[in-house]
Structure formats: C-alpha cells, structure tokens
N, C-alpha and C positions, 0 to 999 in steps of 0.2 A: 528742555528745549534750549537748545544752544545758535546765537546769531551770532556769532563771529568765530570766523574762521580766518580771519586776518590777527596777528599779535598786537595787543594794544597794551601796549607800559602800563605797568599797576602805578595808581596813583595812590601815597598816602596820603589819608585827613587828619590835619593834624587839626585837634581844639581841646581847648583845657580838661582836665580828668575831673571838674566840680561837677557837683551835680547838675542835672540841667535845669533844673528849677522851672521856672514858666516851660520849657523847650520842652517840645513833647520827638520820641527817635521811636521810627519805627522802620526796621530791618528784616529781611529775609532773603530767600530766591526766586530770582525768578529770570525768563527767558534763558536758561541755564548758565546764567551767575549769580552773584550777590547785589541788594539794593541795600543803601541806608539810606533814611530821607528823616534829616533834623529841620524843625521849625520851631518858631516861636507864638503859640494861639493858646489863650489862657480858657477858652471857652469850648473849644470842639475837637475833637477826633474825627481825624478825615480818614482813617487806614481800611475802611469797605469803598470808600473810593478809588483809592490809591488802586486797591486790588481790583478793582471795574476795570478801570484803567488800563492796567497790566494783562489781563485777561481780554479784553476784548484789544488789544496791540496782537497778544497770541493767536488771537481768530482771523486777524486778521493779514498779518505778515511772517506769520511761524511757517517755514517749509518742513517743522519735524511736526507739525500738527497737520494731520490726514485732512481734516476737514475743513480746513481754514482758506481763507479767501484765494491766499498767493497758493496754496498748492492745488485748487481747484483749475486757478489759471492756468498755471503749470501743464495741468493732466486735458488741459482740455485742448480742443482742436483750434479753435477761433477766438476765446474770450469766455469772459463771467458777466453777469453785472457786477455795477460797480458799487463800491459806498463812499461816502462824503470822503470820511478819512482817508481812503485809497486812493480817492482819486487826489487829494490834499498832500499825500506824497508822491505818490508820481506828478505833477508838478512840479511838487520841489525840487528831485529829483533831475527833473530837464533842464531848472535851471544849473544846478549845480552841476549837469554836464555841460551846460555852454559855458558855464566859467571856469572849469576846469580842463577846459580845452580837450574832453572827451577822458578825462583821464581817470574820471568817477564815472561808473557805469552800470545801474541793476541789472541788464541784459547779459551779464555775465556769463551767469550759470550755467551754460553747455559748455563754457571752457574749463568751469573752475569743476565741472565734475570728473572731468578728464583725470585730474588731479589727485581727487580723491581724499581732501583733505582731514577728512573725519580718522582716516589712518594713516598711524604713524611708518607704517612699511612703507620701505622705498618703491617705485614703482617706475614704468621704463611708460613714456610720451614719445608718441608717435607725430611730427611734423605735420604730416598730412594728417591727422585725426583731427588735429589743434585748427589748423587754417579750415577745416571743413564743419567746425564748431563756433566758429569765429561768423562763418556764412549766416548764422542764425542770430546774434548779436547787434544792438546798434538800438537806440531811442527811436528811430524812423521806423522802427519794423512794429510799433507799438501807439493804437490809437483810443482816444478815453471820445467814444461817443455815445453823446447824450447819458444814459444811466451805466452804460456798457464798456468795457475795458477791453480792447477788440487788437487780436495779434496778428500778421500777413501770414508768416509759418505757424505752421504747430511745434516745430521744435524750438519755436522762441519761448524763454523762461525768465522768469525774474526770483531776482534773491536780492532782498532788501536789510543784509546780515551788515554791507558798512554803514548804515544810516539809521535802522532798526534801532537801539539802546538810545542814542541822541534824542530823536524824535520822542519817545517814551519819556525821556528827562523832562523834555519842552512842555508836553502836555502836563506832567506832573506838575511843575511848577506856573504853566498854567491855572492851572486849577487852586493852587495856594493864592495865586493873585487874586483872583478871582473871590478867594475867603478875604480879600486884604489882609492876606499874612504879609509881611512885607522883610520878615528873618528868615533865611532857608538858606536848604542846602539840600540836591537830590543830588546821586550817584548812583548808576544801574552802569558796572561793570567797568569800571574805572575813567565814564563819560559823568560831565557833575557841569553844574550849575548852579549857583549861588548867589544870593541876593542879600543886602543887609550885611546885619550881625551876628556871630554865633555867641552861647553860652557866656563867654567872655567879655561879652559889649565889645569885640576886638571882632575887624575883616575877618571871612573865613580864608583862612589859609592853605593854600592845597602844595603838598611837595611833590614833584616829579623827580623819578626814577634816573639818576645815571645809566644809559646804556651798557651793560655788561654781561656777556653772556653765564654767567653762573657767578657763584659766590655769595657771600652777603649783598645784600642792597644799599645803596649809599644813593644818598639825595642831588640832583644835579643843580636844581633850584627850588624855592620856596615860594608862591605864587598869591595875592591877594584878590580875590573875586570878589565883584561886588555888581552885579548885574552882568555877569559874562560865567562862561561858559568854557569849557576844557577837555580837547581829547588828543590821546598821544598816540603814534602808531610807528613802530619798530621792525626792525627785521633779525633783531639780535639775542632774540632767546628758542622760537620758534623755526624749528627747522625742518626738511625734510630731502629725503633723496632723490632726486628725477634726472633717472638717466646716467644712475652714477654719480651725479655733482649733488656737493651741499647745497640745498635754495631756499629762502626765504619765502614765506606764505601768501605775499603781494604779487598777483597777476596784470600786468599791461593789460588791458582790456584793449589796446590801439594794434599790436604783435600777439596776444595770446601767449606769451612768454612770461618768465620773471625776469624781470631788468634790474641787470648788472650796476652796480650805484655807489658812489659816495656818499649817499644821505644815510645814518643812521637810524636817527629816528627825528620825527617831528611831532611837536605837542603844537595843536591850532587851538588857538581865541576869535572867540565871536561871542554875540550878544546869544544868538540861538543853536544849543546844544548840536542839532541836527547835522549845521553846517559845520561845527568843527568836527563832529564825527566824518562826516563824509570827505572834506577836506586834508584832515590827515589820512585818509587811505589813498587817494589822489594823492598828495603833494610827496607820499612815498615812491610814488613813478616816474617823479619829475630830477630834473638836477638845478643845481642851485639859482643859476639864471632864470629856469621856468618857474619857481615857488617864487623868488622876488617880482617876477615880471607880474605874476596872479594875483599877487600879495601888492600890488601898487598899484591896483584897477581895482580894487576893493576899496569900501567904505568902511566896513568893520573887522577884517581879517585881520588876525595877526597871529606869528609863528614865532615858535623855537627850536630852530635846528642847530642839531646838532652831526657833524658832517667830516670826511676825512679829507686833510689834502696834504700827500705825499705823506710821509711819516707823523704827519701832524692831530691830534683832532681836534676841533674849534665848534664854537658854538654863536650861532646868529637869532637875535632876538630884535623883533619888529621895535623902533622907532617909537609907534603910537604905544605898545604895550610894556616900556621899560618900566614906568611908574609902577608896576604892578608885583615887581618885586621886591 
C-alpha cells in the first residue's frame, strides 16, 4: 500500500554504528514504504503494537485497501460511519486547511486521479475535466455527523496520502510515551520524530537531502530533534508529463493545476509529525511571502526552504528553529 504520491526528500538517520545496547530497533514495511522505529526500554517489546497500529492506520485510510474505511467512503453515495480515529483526522485535517489558507486539502482526489499518478506515462488533461473535478472538492462538501462521516456529492473522495505517514509517526510515538519511553526515534517513509537520545547519549540527528535531480545525494543540512518532528516535500526528482510539459507531482487543490514555482523544496518543523507532513505539501503551492506569512501566525511551525531567485539558489530557515542545527 502506498500513500504518497507526492515526492518527499529521503531523509538520512544518521546515529552511531555501536551497538544499541539498552535500544531495542525495529524496522520493516509498511503503507508501501519503509519504518525504523529506535527506542530506548530495557523491559518490553512493543513491536505487536507497533504492527496494531500500523494495520489498523491501513483499515482505516489505505485507498489501495478494498475494504478499509476511506475507500468505503469513497464508493459510497452519502457517507460511512465513522470511527474515533477518522473522525480525529478529519479534524485535524480542517484545521490544517484553515491554516493553510486552503492550500492542504484531502478532498483532493477527483483531481489528482485525473492525473493518474500511479503511472509514469505521460498523459494529455483536459481543462474542462479538471475544473469539472474541482466542482466535487472543498472541506464544505464533507460532514462528521454524530457517529457518521456524511458527503453532499457522491463524487466527493478523500485521500489522506499528505498526512497519512505523519499521523502514523504521532501515534507511534504516542504510544512509546505512554510506556514512559522517553528515547525515540519513529520514521515511516522519510516523516520522523524524535524525542530524547539515541544510542550515543547524543540528540538524534536527522540529515536532509540537497535538492538535486539525479546523481549522488549530498546532505544540505544536519538537523537535531528532540521533541519535534520532520517532513520534507520536493518537486525535484519526481516527474511526470502532462500535456507535453515536464511537471512536478504537487497539485494546487485552489486551480486544480501544478503550480509553476521557485520553491524547491521545503522541510517543516513541528512538535506533531502530522502537521509537518501535511504542511510541507501545502507550503509546496505556496511562494515565499505566503510560507513566511503561514510560518509567522504559527506557534510551532518552522521551515527550511530552500528556493530560486534569478540565477541564485538560497536557503531560508525559521528564526525559532536555527538552534537546531
């Protein structure tokens, strides 16, 4: 199962090669990428939780799972009931479209399937299909009443592929709090959160990726987490053809388009995984005046873009989050 269809810069973890000793790592796949999840608990194995966890996130927001909650809504005319956790993300979800000035949006999905993003063939969009895909779109067309998740159209869909892995992280490390683990480190597909200290007795370290479309990978910066949270979202490896033109995987959910941009890529900071995931896919449709103006109405945000101007490329890192490298 795969949630994202947007590019999100591989983050490398960097922590020392010693053993882990107390640290217990447990790694696999899943939502069709990779997790690693290191802590520190000298007493218990949590990794049949971890997999609960994981497994019912699938039941619940996988649109390649047949039978899972969002694809139920999907196929149906009106609505599902609802469950705590669903309704706990759409929510969130709302908020994060009013602070994104609409620019994050699950209501997506009838535009992005236009698109077809699952293949790499080029493919020719039609204006009027797009605006008339756009009609079914928007947080207003979508009501959470009483136990019930209730739609105006049928052809409204949700796809919860930019905030899915975050969310996942959050809980995860929810749940280690909850053991009073208080060393961590989750990562489900290159979205991470970290608490404490790894292996090293040293901050967990996280490197983020130089934007470059091909070649070796080279580090742009070096990042210390320690109660905060990391997700990057790019337009510069993932491509595709529409319409003849080269375009980047990022849909304006406001035009139904891909918008033309000087922002490279953006890596967001926040306390909760969720909101940097969903944040950096937003703050990719945005230009530089609208990520500062979003980024300085927040209490927790903070970014690093990296962006062109004129022949130049330059990199802007939040105020509140310099310390952290």
């Amino acid at each position: 199962m795969k949630y994202k269809i947007l590019f999100i810069a591989v983050l490398f973890l960097l922590y020392s090669c010693e053993e882990p000793g107390s640290y217990r790592v447990y790694q696999g796949e899943a939502q069709g990428t990779t997790f690693s999840i290191k802590y520190k608990d000298l007493n218990d194995e949590y990794e049949h939780e971890f997999d609960s966890i994981l497994s019912l996130i699938d039941m619940e927001f996988s649109t390649y799972e047949e039978d899972s909650r969002i694809s139920n809504f999907n196929r149906s005319f009106s609505g599902v009931q609802s469950s705590v956790l669903f309704k706990n993300l759409w929510e969130n979800c709302w908020e994060l479209n009013i602070e994104s000035d609409g620019y994050f949006d699950p209501t997506l999905a009838p535009v992005l399937k236009l698109y077809d993003f699952d293949n790499s063939q080029g493919i020719t969009v039609d204006s009027a299909d797009v605006y008339g895909a756009l009609s079914s779109t928007g947080m207003h067309l979508i009501k959470v009443s009483n136990d019930s998740i209730v739609k105006e159209k049928a052809a409204v869909k949700l796809d919860f592929n930019g905030v899915a892995q975050g969310y996942s992280v959050d809980l995860i490390a929810r749940l280690l709090e909850s053991k009073q683990v208080n060393d961590y480190m989750v990562e489900i597909g290159g979205e991470v959160r970290a608490k404490g200290h790894n292996p090293s007795n040293e901050t967990w370290t996280i490197g983020i990726d130089r934007p470059k479309e091909s070649g070796s990978r080279e580090l742009i910066a070096k990042v210390k987490l320690d109660g905060i949270s990391v997700a990057t979202s790019g337009n510069y490896r993932k491509f595709k053809m529409v319409n003849g033109k080269k375009m980047g995987h990022i849909v304006n959910p406001k035009t139904g388009f891909m918008r033309e941009t000087n922002i490279i890529s953006v890596s967001v900071f926040s306390t909760e995984c969720y909101r940097s995931d969903a944040m950096a896919t937003a703050f990719m449709n945005m230009d530089m005046e609208e990520i500062l103006n979003v980024e300085s109405h927040s209490d927790d945000l903070g970014v690093l873009v990296i962006y062109t101007q004129g022949l130049d490329t330059l990199n802007y890192i939040s105020e509140r989050y310099k310390s952290i490298l």
